[in-house]
Backbone as CSV, one residue per row, in Angstrom:
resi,resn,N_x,N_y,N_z,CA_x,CA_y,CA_z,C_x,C_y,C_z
1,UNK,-31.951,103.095,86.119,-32.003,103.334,84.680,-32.873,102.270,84.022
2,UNK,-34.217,102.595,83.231,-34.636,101.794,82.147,-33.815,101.091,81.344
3,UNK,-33.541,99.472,81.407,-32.925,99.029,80.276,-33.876,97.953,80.456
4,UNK,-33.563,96.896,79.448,-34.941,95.563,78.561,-34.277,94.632,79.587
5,UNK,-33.938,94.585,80.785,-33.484,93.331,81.019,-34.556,93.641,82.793
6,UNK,-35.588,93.301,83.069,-36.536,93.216,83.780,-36.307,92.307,84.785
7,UNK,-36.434,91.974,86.244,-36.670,90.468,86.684,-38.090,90.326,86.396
8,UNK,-39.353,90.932,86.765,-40.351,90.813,87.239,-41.478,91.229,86.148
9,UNK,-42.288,90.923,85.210,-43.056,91.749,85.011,-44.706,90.828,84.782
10,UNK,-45.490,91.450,85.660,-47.004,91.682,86.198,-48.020,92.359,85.400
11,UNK,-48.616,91.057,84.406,-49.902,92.073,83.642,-50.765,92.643,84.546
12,UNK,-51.348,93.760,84.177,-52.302,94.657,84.984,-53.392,94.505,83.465
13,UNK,-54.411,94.291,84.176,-55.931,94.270,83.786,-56.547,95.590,83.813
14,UNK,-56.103,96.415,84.616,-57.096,97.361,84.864,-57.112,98.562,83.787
15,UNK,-58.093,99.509,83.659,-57.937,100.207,82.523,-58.817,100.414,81.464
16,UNK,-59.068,101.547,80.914,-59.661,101.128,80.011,-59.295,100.889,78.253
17,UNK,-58.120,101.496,78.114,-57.555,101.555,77.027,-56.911,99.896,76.361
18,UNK,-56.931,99.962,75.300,-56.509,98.596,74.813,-55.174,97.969,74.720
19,UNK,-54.182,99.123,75.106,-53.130,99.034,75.600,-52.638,97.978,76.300
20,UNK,-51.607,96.743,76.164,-51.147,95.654,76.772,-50.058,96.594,78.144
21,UNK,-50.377,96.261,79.532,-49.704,96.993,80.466,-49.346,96.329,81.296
22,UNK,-48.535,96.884,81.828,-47.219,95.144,82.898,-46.442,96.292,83.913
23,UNK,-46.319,95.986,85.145,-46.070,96.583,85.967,-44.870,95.674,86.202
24,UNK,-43.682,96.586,85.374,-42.163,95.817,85.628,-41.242,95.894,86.410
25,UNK,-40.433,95.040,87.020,-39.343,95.678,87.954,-37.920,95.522,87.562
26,UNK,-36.758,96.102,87.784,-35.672,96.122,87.272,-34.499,95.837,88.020
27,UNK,-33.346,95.217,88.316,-32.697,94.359,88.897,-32.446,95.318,90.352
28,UNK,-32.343,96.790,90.061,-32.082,97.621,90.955,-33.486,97.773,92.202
29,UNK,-34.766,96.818,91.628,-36.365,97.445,92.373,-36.753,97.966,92.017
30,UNK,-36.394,99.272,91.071,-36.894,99.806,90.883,-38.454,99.414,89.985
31,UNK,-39.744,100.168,90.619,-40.906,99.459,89.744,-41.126,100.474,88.785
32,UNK,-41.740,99.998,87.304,-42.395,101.230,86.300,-43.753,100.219,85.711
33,UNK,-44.380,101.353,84.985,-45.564,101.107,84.099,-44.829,100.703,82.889
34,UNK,-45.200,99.762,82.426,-45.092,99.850,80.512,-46.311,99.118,80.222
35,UNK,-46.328,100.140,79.198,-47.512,99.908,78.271,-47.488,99.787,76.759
36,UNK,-47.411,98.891,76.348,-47.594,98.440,74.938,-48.593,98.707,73.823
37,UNK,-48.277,99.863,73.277,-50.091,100.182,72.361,-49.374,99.773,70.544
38,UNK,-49.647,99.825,70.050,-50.081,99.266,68.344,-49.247,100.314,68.001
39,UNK,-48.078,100.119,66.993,-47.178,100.847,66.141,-48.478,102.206,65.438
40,UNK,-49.295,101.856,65.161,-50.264,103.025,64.634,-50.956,103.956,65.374
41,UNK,-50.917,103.651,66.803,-51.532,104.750,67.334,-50.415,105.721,68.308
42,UNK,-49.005,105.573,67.416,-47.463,106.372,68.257,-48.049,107.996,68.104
43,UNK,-48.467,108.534,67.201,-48.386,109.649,67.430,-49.616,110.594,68.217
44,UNK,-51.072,109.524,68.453,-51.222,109.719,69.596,-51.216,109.715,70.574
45,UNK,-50.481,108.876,70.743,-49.934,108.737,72.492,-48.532,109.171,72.640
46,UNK,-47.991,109.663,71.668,-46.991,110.709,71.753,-47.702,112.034,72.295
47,UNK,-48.974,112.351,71.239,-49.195,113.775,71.680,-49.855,113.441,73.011
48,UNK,-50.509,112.254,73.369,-51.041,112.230,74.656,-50.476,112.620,75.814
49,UNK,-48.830,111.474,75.628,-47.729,111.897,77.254,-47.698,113.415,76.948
50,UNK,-47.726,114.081,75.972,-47.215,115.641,76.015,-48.347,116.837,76.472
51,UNK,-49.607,115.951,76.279,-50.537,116.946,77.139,-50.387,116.712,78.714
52,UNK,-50.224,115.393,78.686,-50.070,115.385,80.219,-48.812,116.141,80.985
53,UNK,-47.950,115.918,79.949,-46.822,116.643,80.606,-47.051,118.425,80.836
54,UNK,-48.067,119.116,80.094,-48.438,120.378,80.184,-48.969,120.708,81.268
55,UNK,-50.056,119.513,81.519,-51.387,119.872,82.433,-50.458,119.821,83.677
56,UNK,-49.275,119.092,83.957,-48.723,118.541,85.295,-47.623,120.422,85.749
57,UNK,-47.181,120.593,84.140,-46.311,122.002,84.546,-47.519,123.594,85.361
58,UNK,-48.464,122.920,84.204,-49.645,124.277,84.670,-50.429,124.155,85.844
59,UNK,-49.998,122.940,86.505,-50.561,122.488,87.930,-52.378,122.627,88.208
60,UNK,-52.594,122.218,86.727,-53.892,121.979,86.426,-53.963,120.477,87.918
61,UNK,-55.512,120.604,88.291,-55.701,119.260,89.038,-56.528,118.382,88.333
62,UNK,-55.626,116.940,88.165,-55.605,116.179,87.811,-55.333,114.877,88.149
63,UNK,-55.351,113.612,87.560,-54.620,112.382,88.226,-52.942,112.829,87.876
64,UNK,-52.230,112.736,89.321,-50.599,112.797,88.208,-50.135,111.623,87.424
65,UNK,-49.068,112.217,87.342,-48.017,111.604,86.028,-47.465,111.198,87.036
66,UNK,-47.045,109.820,87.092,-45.999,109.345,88.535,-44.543,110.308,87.848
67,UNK,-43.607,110.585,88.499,-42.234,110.793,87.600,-41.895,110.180,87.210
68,UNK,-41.632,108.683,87.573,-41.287,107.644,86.679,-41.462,107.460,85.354
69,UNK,-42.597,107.871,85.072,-43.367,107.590,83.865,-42.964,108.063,82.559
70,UNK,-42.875,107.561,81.458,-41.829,107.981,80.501,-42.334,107.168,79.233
71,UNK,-42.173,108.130,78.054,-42.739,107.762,76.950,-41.711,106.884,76.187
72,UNK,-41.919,105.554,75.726,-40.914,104.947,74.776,-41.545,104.732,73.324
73,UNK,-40.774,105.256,72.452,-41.545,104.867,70.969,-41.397,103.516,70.809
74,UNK,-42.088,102.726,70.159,-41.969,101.390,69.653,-41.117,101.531,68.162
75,UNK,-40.228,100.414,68.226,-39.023,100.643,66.765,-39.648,99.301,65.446
Protein backbone atom coordinates (compact mmCIF):
# COMPACT_ATOMS: atom_id res chain seq x y z
CA UNK A 1 0.00 0.00 0.00
CA UNK A 2 1.15 3.68 -0.91
CA UNK A 3 1.53 5.58 2.31
CA UNK A 4 4.22 8.95 2.91
CA UNK A 5 6.39 7.01 5.07
CA UNK A 6 9.21 5.78 2.34
CA UNK A 7 12.71 4.21 3.46
CA UNK A 8 14.43 4.98 0.23
CA UNK A 9 13.91 7.62 -2.21
CA UNK A 10 16.36 8.08 -5.50
CA UNK A 11 16.18 11.24 -7.74
CA UNK A 12 16.01 10.12 -11.34
CA UNK A 13 17.41 12.64 -13.88
CA UNK A 14 16.16 11.13 -16.75
CA UNK A 15 13.30 12.54 -18.78
CA UNK A 16 12.21 15.06 -20.39
CA UNK A 17 9.49 16.73 -18.57
CA UNK A 18 10.15 19.23 -15.73
CA UNK A 19 8.63 17.15 -13.37
CA UNK A 20 10.80 16.50 -9.96
CA UNK A 21 10.90 12.32 -10.04
CA UNK A 22 12.30 9.89 -7.27
CA UNK A 23 12.16 6.32 -7.56
CA UNK A 24 10.76 5.42 -3.93
CA UNK A 25 10.68 2.39 -1.88
CA UNK A 26 8.32 1.47 0.91
CA UNK A 27 9.03 -0.47 4.12
CA UNK A 28 7.30 -3.55 2.46
CA UNK A 29 10.10 -3.13 -1.06
CA UNK A 30 7.87 -2.41 -2.67
CA UNK A 31 9.44 0.18 -5.55
CA UNK A 32 7.16 3.15 -7.34
CA UNK A 33 7.66 6.27 -9.55
CA UNK A 34 6.66 9.63 -7.99
CA UNK A 35 6.66 12.46 -9.69
CA UNK A 36 6.20 15.86 -8.48
CA UNK A 37 4.82 18.46 -11.18
CA UNK A 38 3.57 22.24 -10.14
CA UNK A 39 -0.01 22.56 -8.44
CA UNK A 40 -0.92 24.30 -12.00
CA UNK A 41 -0.33 21.86 -14.36
CA UNK A 42 -2.98 19.02 -12.14
CA UNK A 43 -5.39 19.01 -14.68
CA UNK A 44 -3.09 18.16 -17.28
CA UNK A 45 -1.57 15.48 -16.03
CA UNK A 46 -4.76 14.38 -14.72
CA UNK A 47 -6.06 14.26 -18.26
CA UNK A 48 -2.62 12.87 -19.22
CA UNK A 49 -2.66 9.49 -16.69
CA UNK A 50 -6.29 9.15 -18.29
CA UNK A 51 -5.19 8.98 -21.87
CA UNK A 52 -2.76 6.64 -20.97
CA UNK A 53 -5.02 4.69 -19.14
CA UNK A 54 -7.26 4.43 -22.55
CA UNK A 55 -4.44 3.74 -24.91
CA UNK A 56 -3.31 0.70 -22.36
CA UNK A 57 -7.36 -0.68 -22.33
CA UNK A 58 -7.45 -0.29 -26.35
CA UNK A 59 -4.13 -2.20 -26.46
CA UNK A 60 -2.93 0.51 -28.65
CA UNK A 61 1.18 -0.19 -28.86
CA UNK A 62 2.85 1.85 -26.84
CA UNK A 63 5.42 2.36 -23.90
CA UNK A 64 3.24 0.75 -20.90
CA UNK A 65 1.89 2.07 -17.85
CA UNK A 66 3.84 -0.11 -15.23
CA UNK A 67 0.57 -1.18 -12.93
CA UNK A 68 2.04 0.30 -10.22
CA UNK A 69 1.70 3.54 -11.51
CA UNK A 70 -0.92 5.76 -10.08
CA UNK A 71 -2.04 9.26 -10.24
CA UNK A 72 -1.82 11.39 -6.86
CA UNK A 73 -3.30 14.95 -6.85
CA UNK A 74 -1.14 17.39 -5.00
CA UNK A 75 -3.33 19.05 -1.84
Amino acid sequence: MLTNRFITSVPIAAGWSADRKFCVTDADGTKYLLRISSPEKEAYKRLEFQMMEIIQLKRVSSARRPSWLCFIAAT
